[in-house]
C-alpha positions as CSV (number, residue, x, y, z in Angstrom):
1,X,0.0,0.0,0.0
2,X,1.4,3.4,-0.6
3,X,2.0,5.8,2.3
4,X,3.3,8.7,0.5
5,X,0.2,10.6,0.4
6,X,-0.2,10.6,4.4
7,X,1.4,10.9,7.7
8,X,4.0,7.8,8.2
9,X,2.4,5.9,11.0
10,X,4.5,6.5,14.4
11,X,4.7,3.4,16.8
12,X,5.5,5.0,19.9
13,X,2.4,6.9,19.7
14,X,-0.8,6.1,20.9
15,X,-3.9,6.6,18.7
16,X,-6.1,9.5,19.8
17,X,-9.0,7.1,20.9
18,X,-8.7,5.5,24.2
19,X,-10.7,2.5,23.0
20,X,-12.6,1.2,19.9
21,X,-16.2,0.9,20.5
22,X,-17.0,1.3,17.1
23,X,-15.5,2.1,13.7
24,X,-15.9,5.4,14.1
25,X,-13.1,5.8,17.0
26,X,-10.2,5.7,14.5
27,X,-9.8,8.8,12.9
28,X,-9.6,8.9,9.4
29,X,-5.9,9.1,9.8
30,X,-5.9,6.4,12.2
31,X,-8.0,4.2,9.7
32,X,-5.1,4.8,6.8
33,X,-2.5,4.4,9.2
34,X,-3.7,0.7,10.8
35,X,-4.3,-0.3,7.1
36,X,-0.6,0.9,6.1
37,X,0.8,-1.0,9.2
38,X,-1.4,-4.7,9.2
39,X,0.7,-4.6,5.9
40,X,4.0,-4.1,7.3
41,X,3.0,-6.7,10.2
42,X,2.3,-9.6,7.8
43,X,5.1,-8.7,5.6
44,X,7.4,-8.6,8.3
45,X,6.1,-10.4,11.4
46,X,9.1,-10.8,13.2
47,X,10.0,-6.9,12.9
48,X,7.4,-6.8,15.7
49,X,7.9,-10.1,18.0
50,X,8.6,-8.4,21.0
51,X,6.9,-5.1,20.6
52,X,4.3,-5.5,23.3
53,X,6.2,-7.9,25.5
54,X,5.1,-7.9,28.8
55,X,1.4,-6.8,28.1
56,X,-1.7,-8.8,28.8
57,X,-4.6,-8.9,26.9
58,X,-8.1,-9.6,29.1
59,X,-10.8,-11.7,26.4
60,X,-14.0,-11.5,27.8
61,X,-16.3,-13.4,25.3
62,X,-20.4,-13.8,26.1
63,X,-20.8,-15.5,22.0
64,X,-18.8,-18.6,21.1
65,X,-15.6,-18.1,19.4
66,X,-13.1,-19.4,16.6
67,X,-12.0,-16.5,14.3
68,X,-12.0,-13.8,17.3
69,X,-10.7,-15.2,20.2
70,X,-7.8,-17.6,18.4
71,X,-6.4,-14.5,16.9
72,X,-6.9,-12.2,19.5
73,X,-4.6,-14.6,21.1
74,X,-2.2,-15.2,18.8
75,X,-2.2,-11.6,17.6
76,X,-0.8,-10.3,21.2
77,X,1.4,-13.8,21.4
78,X,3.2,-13.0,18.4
79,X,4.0,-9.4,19.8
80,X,5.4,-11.1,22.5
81,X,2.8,-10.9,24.9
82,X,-0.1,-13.0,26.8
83,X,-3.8,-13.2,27.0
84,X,-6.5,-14.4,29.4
85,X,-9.4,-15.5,28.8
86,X,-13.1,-15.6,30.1
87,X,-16.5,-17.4,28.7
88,X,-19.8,-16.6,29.6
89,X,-22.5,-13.5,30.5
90,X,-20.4,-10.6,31.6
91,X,-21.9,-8.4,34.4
92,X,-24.2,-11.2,35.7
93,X,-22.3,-12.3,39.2
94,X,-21.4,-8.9,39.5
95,X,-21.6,-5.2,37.7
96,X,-20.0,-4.7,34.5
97,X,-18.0,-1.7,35.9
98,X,-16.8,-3.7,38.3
99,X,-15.3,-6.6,36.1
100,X,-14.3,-3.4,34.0
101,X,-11.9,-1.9,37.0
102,X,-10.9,-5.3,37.9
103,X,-9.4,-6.2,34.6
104,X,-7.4,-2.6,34.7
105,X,-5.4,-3.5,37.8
106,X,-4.7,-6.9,36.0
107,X,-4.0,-6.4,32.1
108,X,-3.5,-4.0,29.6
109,X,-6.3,-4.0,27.3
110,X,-10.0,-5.6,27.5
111,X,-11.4,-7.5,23.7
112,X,-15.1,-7.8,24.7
113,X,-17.3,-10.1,22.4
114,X,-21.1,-9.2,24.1
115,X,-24.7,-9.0,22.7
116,X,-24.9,-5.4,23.4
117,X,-23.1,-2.5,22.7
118,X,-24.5,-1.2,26.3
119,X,-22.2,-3.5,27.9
120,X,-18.9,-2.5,25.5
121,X,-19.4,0.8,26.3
122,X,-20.1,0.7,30.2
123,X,-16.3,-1.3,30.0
124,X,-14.9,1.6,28.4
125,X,-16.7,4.1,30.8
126,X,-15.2,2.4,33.6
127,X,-12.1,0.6,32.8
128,X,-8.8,2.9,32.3
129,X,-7.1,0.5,29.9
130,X,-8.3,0.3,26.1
131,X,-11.2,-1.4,25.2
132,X,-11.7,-3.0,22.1
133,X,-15.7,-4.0,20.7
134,X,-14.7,-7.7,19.4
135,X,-18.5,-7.4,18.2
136,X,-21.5,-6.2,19.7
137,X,-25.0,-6.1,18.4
138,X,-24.7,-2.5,16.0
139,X,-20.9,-3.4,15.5
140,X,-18.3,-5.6,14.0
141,X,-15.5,-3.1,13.4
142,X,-12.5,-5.9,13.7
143,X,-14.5,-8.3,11.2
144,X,-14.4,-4.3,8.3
145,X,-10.5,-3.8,9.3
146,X,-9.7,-7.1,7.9
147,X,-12.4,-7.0,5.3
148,X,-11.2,-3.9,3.6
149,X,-7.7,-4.3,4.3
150,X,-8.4,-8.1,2.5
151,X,-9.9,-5.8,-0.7
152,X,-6.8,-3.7,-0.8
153,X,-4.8,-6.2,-1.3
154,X,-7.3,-7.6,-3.9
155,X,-7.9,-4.3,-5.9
156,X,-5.7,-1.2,-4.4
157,X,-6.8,1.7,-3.9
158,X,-10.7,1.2,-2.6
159,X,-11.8,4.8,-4.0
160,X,-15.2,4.1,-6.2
161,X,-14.6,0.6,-5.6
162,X,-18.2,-0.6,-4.7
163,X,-19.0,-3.5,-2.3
164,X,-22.8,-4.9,-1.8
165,X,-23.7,-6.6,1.3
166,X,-26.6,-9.5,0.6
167,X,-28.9,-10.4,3.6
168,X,-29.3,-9.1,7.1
169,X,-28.8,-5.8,7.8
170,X,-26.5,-6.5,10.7
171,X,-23.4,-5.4,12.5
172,X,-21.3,-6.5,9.9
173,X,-23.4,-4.5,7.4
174,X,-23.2,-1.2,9.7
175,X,-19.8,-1.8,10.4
176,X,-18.7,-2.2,6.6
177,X,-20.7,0.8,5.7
178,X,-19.0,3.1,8.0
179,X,-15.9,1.8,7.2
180,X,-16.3,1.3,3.3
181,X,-17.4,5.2,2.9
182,X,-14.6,6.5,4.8
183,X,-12.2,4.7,2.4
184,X,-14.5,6.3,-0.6
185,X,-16.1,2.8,-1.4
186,X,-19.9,2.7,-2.6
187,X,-21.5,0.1,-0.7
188,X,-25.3,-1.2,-1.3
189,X,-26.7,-3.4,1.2
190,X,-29.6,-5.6,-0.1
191,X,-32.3,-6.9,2.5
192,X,-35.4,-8.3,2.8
193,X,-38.0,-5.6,3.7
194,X,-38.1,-5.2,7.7
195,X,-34.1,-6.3,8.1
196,X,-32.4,-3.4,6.8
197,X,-29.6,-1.7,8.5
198,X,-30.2,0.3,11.3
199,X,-31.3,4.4,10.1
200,X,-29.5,6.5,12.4
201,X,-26.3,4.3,11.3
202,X,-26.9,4.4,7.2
203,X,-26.9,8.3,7.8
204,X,-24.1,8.3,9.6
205,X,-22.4,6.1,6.9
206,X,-23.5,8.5,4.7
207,X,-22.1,11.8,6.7
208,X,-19.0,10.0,6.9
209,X,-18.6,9.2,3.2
210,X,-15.3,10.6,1.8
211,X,-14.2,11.2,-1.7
212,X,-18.4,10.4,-3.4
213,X,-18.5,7.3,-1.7
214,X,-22.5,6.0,-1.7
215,X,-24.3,4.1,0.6
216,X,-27.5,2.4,-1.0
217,X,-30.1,0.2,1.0
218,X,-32.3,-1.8,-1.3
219,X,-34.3,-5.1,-1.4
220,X,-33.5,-5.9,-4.3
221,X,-30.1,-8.2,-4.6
222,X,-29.7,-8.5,-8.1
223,X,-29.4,-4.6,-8.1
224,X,-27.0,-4.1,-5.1
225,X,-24.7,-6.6,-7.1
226,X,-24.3,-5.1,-10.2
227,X,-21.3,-3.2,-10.8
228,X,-20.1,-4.9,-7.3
229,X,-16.4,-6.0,-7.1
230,X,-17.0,-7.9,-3.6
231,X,-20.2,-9.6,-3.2
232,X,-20.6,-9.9,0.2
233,X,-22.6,-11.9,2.8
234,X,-23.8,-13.1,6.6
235,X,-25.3,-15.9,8.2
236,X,-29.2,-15.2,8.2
237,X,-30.0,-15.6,12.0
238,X,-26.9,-14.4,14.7
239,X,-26.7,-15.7,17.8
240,X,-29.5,-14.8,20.1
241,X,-32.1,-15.0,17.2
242,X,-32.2,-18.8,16.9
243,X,-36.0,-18.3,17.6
244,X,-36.5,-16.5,14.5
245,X,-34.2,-18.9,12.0
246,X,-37.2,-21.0,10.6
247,X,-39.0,-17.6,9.8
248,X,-35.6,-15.9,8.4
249,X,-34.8,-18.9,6.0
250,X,-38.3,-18.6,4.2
251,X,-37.6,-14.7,4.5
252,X,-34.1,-14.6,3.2
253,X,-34.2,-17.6,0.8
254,X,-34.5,-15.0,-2.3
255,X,-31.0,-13.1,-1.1
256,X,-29.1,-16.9,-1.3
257,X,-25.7,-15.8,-2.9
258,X,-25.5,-18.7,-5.8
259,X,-23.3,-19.1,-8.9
260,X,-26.4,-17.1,-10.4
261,X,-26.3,-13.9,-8.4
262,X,-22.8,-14.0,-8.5
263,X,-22.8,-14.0,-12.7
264,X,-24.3,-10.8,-12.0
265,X,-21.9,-8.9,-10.8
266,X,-19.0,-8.3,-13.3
267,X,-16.0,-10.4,-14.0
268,X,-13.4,-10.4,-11.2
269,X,-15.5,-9.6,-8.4
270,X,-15.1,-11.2,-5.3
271,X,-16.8,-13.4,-2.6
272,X,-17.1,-12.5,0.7
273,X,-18.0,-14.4,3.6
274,X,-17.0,-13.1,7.7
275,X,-17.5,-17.2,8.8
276,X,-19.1,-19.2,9.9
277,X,-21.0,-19.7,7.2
278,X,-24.6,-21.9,7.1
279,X,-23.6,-23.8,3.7
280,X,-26.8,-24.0,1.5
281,X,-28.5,-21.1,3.6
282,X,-27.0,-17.8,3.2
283,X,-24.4,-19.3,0.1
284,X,-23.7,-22.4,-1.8
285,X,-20.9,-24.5,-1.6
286,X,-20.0,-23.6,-5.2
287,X,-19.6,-20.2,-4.3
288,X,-17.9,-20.2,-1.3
289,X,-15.3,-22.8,-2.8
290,X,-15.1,-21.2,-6.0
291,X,-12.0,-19.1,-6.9
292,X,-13.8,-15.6,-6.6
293,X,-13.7,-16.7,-2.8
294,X,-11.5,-14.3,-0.2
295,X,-13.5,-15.5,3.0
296,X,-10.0,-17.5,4.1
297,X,-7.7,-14.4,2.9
298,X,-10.2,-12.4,5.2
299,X,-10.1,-15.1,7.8
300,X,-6.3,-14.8,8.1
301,X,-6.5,-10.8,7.9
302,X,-8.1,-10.6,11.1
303,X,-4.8,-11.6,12.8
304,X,-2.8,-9.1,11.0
305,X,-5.1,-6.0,11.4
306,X,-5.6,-6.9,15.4
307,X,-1.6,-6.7,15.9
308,X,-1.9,-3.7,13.9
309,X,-4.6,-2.5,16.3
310,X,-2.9,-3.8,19.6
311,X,0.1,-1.9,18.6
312,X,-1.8,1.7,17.9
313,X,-3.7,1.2,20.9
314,X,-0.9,0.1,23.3
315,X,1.9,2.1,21.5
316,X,5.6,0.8,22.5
C-alpha cells in the first residue's frame, strides 16, 4: 500500500481514541495508518515479536468463538505478549464496571465479544485500559479492518470501488458501511423488507462518506450486485435470534448468494463471507469454494489487522 500521500504511522504513539467501541473511534488518519501497518505486520512479522512484550490482553467473550478469540490470542502472542481469557455472560455475578476496573489493575487492554453495545461501552466508561468492541450487536468493526484491508490487497486503492452486502442488515453490514465510505467505497446493502440496516447508522455512513462514496439500501439483490467488485454476505439468524431462524430462511431464501447472483456482478468480483457460514443457507458451496472466494484471505487478515490495532492502541 502506498503511504506517501499521508502521515508515516508512528509506533511510539498512541492513537487519539482511548478505546474502539465502534468504527468510528479511528480517525480517518488512524484508519489509513492501521491499514498501512497490518501490511507491514504480515510482511514482516518478526520486525514486531517483541513489541508488546510484557502486556496482557483480558478476552471476555459472552458469543462462542473461533475466528475472534484464536487470533486475539495469537495476535498479542506473536507481539510477544499474553492473553486471558473468560467465557460466559459478563456483568451477571457482579456489575459490568466492576469486572471493567478489575481487569485494569490486572491487564493491559480488554477484547469484549457481548450481545450489546450497552455493555462494551459501560467497560470503556469504567475501565482505564483500552477497550476494544470484538463485536457487539450495532458493531463488528475488527470483522471491516480485515475486510477492507483483504480488498486492498485484492484491488488497491478502494476509491469508487463498490461493495454490496446480501442479507441481514447487521453489524457486519453497519460496520462495513461506515468503514467502506470512509475509504471512498460505494457500498449497497440488499435486504429483505423489515431487516435493513439500522437508520441512524446508514446516515451516519453517509455523513461520513469521503471522496463520493454512496451508501445504498435496497431489497432488491440483483441490483445491489451489479457493478459490485466484492459480493458480500452473513449468516441469516446471529446468535441470540435462533428463535427466528425457521422464519428468516423462508424470509431470506431469495438473497441466497448462488453461482447465479454471482454471474451478475461483473468479471473479477469477489466473494465475501465473515464465517461461519450456514452452507446451503445464506451461500452455496459452489460459491464459497469457487475461486472468486476471499473468506480464508479475510479469515487470516483478522490476525494481522488486530496486531496492527494492539500496537496503535498500546503504543511501544
Amino acid at each position: 500500500m502506498a503511504t506517501s500521500a499521508r502521515t508515516p504511522f508512528a509506533l511510539s504513539r498512541k492513537v487519539a481514541a482511548a478505546d474502539l467501541r465502534r468504527d468510528q473511534d479511528l480517525s480517518l488518519t488512524e484508519l489509513h495508518q492501521l491499514l498501512d501497518l497490518t501490511a507491514e505486520v504480515k510482511r514482516a512479522p518478526k520486525k514486531y515479536r517483541r513489541a508488546l512484550e510484557g502486556k496482557y490482553l483480558s478476552l471476555l467473550f459472552e458469543k462462542p468463538s473461533l475466528r475472534t478469540r484464536m487470533t486475539f490470542e495469537l495476535a498479542i502472542q506473536q507481539l510477544g505478549g499474553g492473553a486471558v481469557a473468560s467465557v460466559g455472560p459478563i456483568g451477571e455475578r457482579e456489575p459490568v464496571k466492576d469486572v471493567a476496573r478489575n481487569l485494569d489493575r490486572w491487564t493491559d487492554c480488554i477484547a469484549a465479544r457481548t450481545f450489546s453495545q450497552h455493555t462494551i461501552n459501560e467497560l470503556a466508561d469504567h475501565a482505564g485500559i483500552p477497550v476494544i468492541n470484538a463485536l457487539s450487536d450495532l458493531y463488528h468493526p475488527c470483522q471491516a479492518l480485515a475486510d477492507v484491508f483483504t480488498l486492498v490487497e485484492k484491488h488497491g486503492d478502494l476509491q469508487g470501488l463498490k461493495l454490496a452486502f446480501i442479507g441481514d442488515g447487521n453489524n457486519v453490514a453497519h460496520s462495513l458501511m461506515i468503514t467502506g465510505a470512509r475509504l471512498g467505497m460505494h457500498v449497497s446493502v440488499a435486504t429483505p423488507e423489515g431487516y435493513s440496516p439500522e437508520p441512524g447508522i446508514v446516515s451516519e455512513a453517509r455523513a461520513l462518506a469521503e471522496r463520493g462514496a454512496r451508501i445504498a439500501i435496497t431489497h432488491n439483490p440483483e441490483e445491489a450486485v451489479e457493478g459490485a467488485a466484492a459480493v458480500y454476505t452473513d449468516v441469516w439468524a446471529s446468535m441470540g435470534q435462533e428463535s427466528e431462524a425457521d422464519q428468516r430462511r423462508h424470509r431470506f431464501a431469495p438473497f441466497r448468494v448462488n453461482s447465479e447472483l454471482m454471474a451478475k456482478a461483473p468479471s473479477g468480483a469477489v466473494f465475501m463471507h465473515c464465517l461461519p457460514a450456514k452452507r446451503g443457507q445464506e451461500t452455496t458451496d459452489e460459491v464459497l469454494e469457487s475461486a472468486a472466494s476471499v473468506v480464508f484471505d479475510q479469515a487470516e487478515n483478522r490476525l494481522h489487522a488486530q496486531k496492527a490495532l494492539l500496537l496503535m492502541l498500546l503504543g511501544h
